[in-house]
C-alpha positions in Angstrom: 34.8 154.6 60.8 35.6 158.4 60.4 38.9 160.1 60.3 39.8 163.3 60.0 42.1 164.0 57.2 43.1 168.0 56.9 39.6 169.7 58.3 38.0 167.4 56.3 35.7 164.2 57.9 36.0 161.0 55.5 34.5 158.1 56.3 36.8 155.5 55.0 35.0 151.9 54.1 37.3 149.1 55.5 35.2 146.2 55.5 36.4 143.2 54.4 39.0 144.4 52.6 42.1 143.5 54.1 44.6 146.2 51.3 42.5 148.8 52.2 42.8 147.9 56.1 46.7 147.6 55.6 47.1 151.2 53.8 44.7 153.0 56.0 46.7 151.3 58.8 50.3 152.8 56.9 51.4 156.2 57.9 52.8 156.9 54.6 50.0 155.3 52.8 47.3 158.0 54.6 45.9 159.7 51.9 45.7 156.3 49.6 42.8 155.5 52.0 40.7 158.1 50.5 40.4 156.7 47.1 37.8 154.1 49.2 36.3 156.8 50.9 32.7 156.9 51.4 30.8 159.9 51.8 27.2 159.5 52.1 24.5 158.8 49.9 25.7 160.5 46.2 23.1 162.7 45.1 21.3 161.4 41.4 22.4 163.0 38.5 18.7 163.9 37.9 18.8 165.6 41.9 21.9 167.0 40.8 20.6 168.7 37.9 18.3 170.0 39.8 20.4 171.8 42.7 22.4 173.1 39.7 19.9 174.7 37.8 18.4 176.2 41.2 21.5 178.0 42.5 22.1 179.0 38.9 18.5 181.1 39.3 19.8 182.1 42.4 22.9 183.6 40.7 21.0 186.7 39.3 21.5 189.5 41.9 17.7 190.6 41.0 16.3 187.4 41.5 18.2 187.1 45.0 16.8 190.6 46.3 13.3 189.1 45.5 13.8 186.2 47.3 14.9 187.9 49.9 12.2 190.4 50.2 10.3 187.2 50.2 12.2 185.3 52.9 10.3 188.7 55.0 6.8 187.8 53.5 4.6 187.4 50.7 4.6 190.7 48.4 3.3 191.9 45.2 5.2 192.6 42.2 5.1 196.1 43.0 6.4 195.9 46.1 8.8 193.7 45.2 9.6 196.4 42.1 10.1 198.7 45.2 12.0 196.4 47.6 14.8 195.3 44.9 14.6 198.8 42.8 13.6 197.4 39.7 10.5 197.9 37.2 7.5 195.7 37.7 7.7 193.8 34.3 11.3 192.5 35.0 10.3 191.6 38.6 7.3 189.7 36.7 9.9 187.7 34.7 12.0 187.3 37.1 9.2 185.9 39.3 8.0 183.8 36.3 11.5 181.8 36.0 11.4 181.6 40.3 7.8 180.0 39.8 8.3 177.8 37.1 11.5 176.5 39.1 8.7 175.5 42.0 11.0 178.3 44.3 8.1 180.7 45.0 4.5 180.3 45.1 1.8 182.7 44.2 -1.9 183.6 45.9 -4.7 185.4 44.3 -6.3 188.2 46.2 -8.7 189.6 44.1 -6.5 190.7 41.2 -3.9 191.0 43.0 -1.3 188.6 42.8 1.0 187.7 46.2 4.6 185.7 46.1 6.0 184.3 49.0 9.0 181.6 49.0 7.9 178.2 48.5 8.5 176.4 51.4 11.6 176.1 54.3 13.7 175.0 52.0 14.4 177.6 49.5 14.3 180.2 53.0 17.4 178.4 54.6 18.9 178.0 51.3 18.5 182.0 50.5 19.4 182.8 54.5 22.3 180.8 54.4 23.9 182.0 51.3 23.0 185.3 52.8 25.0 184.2 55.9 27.8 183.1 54.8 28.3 186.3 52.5 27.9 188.0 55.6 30.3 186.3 57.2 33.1 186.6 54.0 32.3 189.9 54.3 32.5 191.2 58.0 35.0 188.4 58.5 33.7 186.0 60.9 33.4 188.7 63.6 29.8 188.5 63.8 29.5 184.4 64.4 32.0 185.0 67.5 31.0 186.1 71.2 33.4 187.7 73.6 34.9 184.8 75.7 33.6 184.9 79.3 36.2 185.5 82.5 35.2 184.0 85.4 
């Protein structure tokens, strides 16, 4: 069973529990319901861990313009010097820590080396931070269409 309490969906676990049934079913009681709230399956410490330590590598402004010039294709660490203005042995490192996090991948040509974001995953996580920064910034305007008049 969902509710809606604020903006916020809870799903609130009544089961067999008859208390919990009574003081979700108490007006005044409302928000005592949400202390057997159930909200999905809880991520693992060791999964979140991992999130953490991904969108703390995303919190370098440098490494976020590479990824981004990455979300557009796979580039070399000189164009990627070029695309974020930065020097090639920084973008190397930078690239290193994005590697060794399993965030970007890497193809030989030659010897040449080519990055490209690792898979769909780090691209909708980049876009969509990207998005909603857009959106804090231009103020929602952009997500909105002009309502049609019949």
């Amino acid at each position: 069973m969902t509710h809606l309490i604020g903006r916020r969906p809870v799903g609130v676990h009544l089961g067999r529990d008859r208390t919990a049934r009574r003081r979700h079913n108490h007006r005044s009681d409302r928000y005592a319901a949400c202390v057997t709230a159930q909200i999905g399956d809880q991520p693992t410490d060791a999964e979140l861990d991992a999130a953490v330590r991904i969108l703390k590598l995303l919190a370098d402004p440098t490494r976020l313009r590479i990824v981004w010039a990455l979300l557009h294709g796979e580039h070399s660490v000189n164009d990627l010097a070029d695309h974020v203005g930065a020097r090639p042995p920084a973008v190397s490192q930078h690239l290193a820590k994005l590697r060794a996090a399993d965030l970007v991948r890497v193809r030989r040509d030659g010897n040449r080396l080519f990055y490209a974001a690792r898979n769909e995953h780090i691209e909708r996580l980049a876009s969509e931070a990207f998005l909603h920064a857009d959106h804090l910034v231009a103020g929602g305007r952009h997500h909105h269409t002009d309502a049609k008049t019949a």
